[in-house]
N, C-alpha and C positions, 0 to 999 in steps of 0.2 A: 437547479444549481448542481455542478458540477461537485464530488467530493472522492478524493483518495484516501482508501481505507482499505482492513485489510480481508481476504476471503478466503475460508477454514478450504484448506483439499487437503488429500492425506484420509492415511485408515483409521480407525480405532484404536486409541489407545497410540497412534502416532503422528500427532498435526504435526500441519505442515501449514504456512501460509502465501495466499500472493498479497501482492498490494497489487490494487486495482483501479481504476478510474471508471467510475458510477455516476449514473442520476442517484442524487441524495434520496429520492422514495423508492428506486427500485430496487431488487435483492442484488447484495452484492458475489452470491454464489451464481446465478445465473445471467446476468444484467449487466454483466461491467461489457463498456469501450475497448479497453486495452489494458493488458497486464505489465506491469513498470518494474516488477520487482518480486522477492520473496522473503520468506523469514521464516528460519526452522527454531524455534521454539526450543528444542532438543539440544542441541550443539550451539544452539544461541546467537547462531550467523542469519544476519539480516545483508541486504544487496538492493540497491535500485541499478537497473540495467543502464537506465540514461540518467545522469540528474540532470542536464539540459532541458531535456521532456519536464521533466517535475518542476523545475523551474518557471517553465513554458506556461504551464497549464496552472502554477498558481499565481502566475501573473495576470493570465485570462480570469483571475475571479476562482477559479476550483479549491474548496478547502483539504488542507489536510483534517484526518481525525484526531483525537487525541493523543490513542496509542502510534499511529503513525510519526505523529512529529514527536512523542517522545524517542520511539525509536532512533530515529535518526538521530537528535540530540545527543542520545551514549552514541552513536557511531562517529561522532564529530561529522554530518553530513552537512554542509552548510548550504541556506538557500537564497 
């Protein structure tokens, strides 16, 4: 099963995130498909590159995660 969620990059003391598309058992640091997006934690800006894509792939079945679909929800991203 397909799952988008999000994966820590960035240094110490500075996350930084992508949203990625994963096998739900694999690591999402090393193991995603394709990266859809980012979210800096810091300045509080979140981005999906496509939502068409996002769209796409949770029509095929691929879950979002929790904090994923809340994010979007403050961002008014609709799916």
């Amino acid at each position: 099963m397909l799952k988008i969620r999000l994966s820590r990059a960035g240094k110490r003391n500075s996350p930084f995130f992508r949203v990625v598309l994963t096998e739900h058992s694999a690591a999402a640091k090393h193991g995603y498909k394709e990266v859809l997006g980012f979210y800096n934690p810091l300045s509080k800006e979140f981005k999906i590159k496509d939502v068409e894509k996002v769209k796409l792939y949770t029509s095929h079945g691929a879950q979002l995660s929790p904090r994923v679909l809340k994010l979007m929800q403050t961002n008014q991203i609709a799916l």
